[in-house]
C-alpha positions as CSV (number, residue, x, y, z in Angstrom):
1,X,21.2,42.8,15.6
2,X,21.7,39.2,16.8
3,X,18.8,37.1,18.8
4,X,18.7,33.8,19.3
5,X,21.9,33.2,17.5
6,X,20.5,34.5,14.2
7,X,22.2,37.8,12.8
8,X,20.5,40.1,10.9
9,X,22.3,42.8,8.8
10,X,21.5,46.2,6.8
11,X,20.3,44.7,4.0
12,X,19.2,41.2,4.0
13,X,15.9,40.1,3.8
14,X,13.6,39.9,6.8
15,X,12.1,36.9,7.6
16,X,8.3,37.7,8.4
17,X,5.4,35.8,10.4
18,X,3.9,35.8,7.1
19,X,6.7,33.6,5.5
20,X,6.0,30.8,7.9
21,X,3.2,28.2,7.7
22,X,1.7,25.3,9.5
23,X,3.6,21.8,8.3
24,X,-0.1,19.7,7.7
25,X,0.6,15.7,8.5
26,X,0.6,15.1,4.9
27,X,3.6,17.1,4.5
28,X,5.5,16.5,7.8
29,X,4.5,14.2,9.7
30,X,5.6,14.7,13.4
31,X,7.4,12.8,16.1
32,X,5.3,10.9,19.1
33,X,3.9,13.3,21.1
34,X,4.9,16.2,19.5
35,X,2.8,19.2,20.2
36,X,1.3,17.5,23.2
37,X,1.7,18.8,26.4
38,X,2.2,16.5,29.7
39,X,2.1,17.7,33.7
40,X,2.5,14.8,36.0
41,X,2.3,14.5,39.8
42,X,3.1,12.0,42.6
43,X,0.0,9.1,41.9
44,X,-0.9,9.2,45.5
45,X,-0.9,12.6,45.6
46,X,-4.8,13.1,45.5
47,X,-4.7,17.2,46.1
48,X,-2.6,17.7,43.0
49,X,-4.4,15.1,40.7
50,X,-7.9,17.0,41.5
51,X,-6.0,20.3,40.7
52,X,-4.8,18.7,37.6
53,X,-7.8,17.0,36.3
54,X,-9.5,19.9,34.4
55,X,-6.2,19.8,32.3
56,X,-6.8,16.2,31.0
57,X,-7.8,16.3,27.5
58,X,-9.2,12.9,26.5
59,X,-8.6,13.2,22.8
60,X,-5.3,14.5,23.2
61,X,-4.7,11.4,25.9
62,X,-6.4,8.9,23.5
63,X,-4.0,10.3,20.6
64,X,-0.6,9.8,22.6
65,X,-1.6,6.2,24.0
66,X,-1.9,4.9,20.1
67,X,1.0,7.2,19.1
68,X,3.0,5.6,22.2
69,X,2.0,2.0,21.4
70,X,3.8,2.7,18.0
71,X,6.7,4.0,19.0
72,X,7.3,0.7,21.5
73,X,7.8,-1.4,18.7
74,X,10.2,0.7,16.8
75,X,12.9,1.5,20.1
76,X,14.9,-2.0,18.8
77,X,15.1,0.0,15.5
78,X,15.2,3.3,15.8
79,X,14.9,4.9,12.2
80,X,13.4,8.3,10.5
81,X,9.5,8.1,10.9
82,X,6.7,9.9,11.7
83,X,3.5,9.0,13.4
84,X,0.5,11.3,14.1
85,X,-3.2,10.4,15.9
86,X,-6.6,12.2,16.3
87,X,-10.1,11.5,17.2
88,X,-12.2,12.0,13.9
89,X,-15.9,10.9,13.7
90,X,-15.7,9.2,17.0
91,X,-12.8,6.8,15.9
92,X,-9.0,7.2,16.3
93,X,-7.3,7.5,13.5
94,X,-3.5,7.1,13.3
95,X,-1.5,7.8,10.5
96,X,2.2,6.5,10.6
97,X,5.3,6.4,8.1
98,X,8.8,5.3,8.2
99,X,11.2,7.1,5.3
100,X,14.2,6.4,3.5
101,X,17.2,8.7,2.8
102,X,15.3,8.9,-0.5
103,X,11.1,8.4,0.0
104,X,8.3,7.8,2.4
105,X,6.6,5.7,0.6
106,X,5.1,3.6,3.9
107,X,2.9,5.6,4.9
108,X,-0.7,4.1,6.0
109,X,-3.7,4.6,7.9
110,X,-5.6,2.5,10.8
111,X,-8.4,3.3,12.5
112,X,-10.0,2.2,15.9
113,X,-12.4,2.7,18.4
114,X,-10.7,5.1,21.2
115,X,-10.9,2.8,24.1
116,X,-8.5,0.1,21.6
117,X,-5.5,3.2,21.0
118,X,-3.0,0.8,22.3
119,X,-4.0,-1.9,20.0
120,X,-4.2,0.3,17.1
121,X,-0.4,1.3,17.8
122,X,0.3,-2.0,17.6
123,X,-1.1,-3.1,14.9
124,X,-0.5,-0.1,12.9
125,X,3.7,-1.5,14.0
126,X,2.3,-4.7,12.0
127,X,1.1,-2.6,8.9
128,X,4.4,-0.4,8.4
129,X,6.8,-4.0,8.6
130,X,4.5,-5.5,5.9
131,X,5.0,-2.1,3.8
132,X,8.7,-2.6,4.0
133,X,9.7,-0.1,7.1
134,X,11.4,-3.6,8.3
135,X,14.1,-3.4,5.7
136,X,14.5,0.9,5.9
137,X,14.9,0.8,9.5
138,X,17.4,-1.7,9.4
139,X,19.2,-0.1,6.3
140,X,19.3,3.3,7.9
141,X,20.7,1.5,11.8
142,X,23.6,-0.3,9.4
143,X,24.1,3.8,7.8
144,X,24.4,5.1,11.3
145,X,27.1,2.5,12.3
């Protein structure tokens, strides 16, 4: 049988639901935006914004403006990382690493209030170049060629 470009034969193991798991933050931490879903429409196009509305999830919005913020800083060098925000006890938190062929040992935590998620982004771009993600993004752009 072959689906989705996977073959399976007489024989070989199954892979089952039950061998698959949810990757927590700690242990991968995903890219900008990832798992977040966006519909967009014309600005001035009032009919489909009202339609639209009920979809806007603040938390989720609040989450991707910090992630986003983040991920400005790094497009001059871009590099392995990771990045991940969520509203916890009213605050934003955002957690953020950028990794080596060999470790991730850059990872760090800011916090904000939700209405400063751009700042927070930004300044959690500060925090990583002070752990050292300067010098791996660079090392990994001269790998790359």
């Amino acid at each position: 049988m072959k689906r989705d470009g996977c073959e399976s034969r007489p024989g070989s193991p199954r892979i089952e639901p039950a061998d698959f798991g949810v990757l927590s933050p700690e242990v991968c931490m995903p890219a900008v935006g990832q798992g977040a879903i966006a519909v967009e429409c014309r600005l001035k196009d009032t009919e489909a914004g009202d339609l639209l509305a009920p979809l806007d999830d603040a938390e989720t919005r609040t989450a991707i403006v910090a992630e986003r913020a983040l991920l400005r800083h790094w497009r001059r060098l871009p590099g392995p990382s990771g990045r991940v925000a969520r509203i916890e006890r009213g605050e934003i938190v955002l957690d953020a690493c950028v990794c080596s062929v060999t470790d991730c040992n850059t990872k760090q935590r800011a916090t904000a209030p939700p209405d400063q998620a751009a700042q927070l982004g930004e300044h959690m771009a500060r925090v990583l170049i002070e752990a050292g993600a300067q010098s791996i993004l660079e090392e990994v752009s001269r790998q790359r060629g």
